[in-house]
Backbone bond lengths (Angstrom), bond angles and torsions (degrees), N, CA, C in turn:
res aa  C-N    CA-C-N  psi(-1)  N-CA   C-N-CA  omega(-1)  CA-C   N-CA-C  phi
1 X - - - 1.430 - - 1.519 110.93 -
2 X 1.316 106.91 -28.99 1.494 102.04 165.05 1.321 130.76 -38.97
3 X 1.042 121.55 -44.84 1.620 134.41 168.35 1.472 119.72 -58.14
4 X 1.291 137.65 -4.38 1.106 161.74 166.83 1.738 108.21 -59.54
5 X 1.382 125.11 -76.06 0.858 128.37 -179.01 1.852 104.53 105.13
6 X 1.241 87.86 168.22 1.715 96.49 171.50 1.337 125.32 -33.82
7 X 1.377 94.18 -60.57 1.376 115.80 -177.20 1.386 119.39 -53.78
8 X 1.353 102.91 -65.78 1.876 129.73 165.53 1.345 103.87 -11.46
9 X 1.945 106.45 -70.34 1.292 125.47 -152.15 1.631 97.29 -66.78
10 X 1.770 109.03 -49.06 1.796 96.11 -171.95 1.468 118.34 -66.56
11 X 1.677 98.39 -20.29 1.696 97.18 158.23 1.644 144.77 -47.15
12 X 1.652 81.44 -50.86 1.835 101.91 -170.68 1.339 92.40 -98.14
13 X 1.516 125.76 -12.84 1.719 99.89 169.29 1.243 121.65 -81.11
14 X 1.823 120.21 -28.51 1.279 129.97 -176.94 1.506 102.72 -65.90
15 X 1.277 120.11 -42.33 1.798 125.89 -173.49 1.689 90.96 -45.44
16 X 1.916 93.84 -69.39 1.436 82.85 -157.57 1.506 130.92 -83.74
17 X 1.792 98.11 11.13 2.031 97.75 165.94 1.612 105.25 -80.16
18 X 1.483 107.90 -34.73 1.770 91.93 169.55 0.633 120.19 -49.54
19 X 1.856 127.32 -66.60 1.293 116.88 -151.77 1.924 109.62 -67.21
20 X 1.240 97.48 -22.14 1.378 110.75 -169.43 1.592 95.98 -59.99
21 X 1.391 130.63 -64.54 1.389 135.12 -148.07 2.125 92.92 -88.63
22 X 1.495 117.34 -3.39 0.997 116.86 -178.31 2.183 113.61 -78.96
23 X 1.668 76.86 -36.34 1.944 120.97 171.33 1.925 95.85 -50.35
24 X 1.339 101.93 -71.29 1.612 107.30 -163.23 1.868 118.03 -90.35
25 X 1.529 102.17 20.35 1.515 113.69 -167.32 1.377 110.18 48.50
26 X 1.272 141.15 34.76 1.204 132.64 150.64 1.889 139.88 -103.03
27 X 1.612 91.37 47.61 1.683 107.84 -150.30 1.748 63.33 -87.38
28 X 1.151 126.12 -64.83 1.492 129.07 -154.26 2.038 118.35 -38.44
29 X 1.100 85.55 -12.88 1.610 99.67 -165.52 1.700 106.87 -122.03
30 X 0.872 95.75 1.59 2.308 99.37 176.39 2.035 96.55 -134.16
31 X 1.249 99.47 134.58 1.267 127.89 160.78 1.736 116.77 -85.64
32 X 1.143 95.41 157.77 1.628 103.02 -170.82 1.889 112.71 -49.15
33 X 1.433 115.86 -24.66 1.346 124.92 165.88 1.661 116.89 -67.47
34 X 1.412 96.27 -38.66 2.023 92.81 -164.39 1.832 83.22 -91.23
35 X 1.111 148.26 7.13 1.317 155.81 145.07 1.122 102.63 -40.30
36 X 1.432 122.41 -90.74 1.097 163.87 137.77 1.583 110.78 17.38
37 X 0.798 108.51 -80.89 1.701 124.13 165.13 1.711 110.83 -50.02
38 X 1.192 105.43 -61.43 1.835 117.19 -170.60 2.046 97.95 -55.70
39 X 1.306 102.67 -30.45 1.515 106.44 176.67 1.350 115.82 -92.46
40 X 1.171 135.20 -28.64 1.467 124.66 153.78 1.343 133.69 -53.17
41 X 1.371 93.76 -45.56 1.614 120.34 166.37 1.873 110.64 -53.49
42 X 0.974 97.70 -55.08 1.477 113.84 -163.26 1.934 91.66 -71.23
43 X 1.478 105.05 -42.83 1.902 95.81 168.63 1.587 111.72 -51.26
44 X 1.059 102.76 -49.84 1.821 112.43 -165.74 1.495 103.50 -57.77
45 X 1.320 121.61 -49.28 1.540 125.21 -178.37 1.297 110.48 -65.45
46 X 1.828 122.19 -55.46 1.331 141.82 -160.79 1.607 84.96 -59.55
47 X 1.231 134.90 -50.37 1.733 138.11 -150.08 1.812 95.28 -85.56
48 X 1.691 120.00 -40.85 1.204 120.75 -170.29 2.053 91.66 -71.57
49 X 0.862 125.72 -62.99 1.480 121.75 179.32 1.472 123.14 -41.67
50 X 1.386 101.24 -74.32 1.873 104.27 159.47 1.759 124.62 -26.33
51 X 1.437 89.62 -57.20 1.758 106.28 171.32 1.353 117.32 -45.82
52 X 1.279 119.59 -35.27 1.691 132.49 -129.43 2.392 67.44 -95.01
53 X 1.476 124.89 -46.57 1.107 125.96 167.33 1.157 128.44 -64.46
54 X 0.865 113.44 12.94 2.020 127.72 169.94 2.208 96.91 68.73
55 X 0.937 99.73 47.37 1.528 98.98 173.25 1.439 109.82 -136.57
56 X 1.554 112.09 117.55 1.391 152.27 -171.24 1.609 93.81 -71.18
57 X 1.206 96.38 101.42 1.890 117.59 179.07 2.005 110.71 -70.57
58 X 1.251 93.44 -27.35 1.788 107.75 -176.19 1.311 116.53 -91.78
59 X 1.331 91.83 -22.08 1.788 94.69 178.57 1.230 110.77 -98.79
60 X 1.462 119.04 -15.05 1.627 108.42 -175.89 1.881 116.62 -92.01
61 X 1.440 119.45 9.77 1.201 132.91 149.00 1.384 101.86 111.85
62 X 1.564 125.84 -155.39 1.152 127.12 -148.79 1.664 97.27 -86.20
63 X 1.659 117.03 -62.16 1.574 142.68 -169.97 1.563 91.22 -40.33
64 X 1.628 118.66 -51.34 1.271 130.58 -158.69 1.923 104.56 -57.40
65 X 1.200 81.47 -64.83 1.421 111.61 163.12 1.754 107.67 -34.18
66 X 1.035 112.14 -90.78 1.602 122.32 177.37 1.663 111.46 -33.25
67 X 1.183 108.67 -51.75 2.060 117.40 179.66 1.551 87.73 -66.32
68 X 1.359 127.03 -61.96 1.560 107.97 -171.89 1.607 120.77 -65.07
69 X 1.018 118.81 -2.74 1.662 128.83 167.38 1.512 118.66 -81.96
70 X 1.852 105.01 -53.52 0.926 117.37 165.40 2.008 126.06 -44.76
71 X 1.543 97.19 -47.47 1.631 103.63 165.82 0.901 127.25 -72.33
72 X 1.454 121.43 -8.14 1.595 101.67 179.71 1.952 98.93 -115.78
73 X 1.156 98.23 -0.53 2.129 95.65 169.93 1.641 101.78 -74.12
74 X 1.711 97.75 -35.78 1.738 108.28 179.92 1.382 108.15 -58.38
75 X 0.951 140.34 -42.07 1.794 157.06 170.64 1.546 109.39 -54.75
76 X 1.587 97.75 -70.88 1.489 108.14 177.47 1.479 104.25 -45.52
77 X 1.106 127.33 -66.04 1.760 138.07 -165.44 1.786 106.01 -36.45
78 X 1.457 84.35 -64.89 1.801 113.53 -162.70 1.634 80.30 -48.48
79 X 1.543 132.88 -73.31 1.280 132.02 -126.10 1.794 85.61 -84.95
80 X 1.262 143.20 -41.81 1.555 126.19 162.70 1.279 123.20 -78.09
81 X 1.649 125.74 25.48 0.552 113.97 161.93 2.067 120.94 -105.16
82 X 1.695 82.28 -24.19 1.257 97.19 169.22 2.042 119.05 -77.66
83 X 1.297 94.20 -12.74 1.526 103.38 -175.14 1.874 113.99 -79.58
84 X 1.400 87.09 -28.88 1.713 119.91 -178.46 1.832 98.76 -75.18
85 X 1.498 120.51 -52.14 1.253 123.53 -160.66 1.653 88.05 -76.95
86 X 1.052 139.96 -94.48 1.651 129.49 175.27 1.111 122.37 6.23
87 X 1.764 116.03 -58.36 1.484 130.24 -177.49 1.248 121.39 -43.26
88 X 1.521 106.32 -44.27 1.033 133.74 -175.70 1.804 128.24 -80.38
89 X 1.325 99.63 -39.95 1.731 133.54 148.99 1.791 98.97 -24.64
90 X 1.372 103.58 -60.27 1.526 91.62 -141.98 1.466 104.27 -105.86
């Protein structure tokens, strides 16, 4: 994903916080910015996890790239979303 660039990344992170928050019904509650973020975020985690298995996130191309963004907004989401549902619990 390195090869992406700035641009790349606010690209392929926004793709994959939509589709991600589209995944956990929370498209209704994030704007094209908290998208944005939840998919960068979700690269940084998705690449630290993948990694943690000795598999090179930059070398395996763009799609590779995008599914590992996509998994970790899926992670990110789930875990505030469950942090949010508790909050609310008590």
């Amino acid at each position: 994903m390195l090869g992406l660039g700035i641009i790349g990344w606010i690209v392929l992170g926004g793709l994959a916080g939509w589709i991600g928050s589209k995944i956990m019904g929370t498209d209704a509650q994030q704007g094209i910015l908290l998208n944005i973020v939840v998919g960068v975020a979700g690269g940084l985690i998705g690449g630290l996890l993948v990694g943690l298995f000795g598999v090179d996130v930059a070398g395996r191309g763009l799609i590779f790239s995008f599914l590992t963004c996509l998994f970790g907004a899926l992670i990110l989401l789930f875990v505030v979303k469950t942090v949010m549902a508790r909050r609310t619990h008590r």
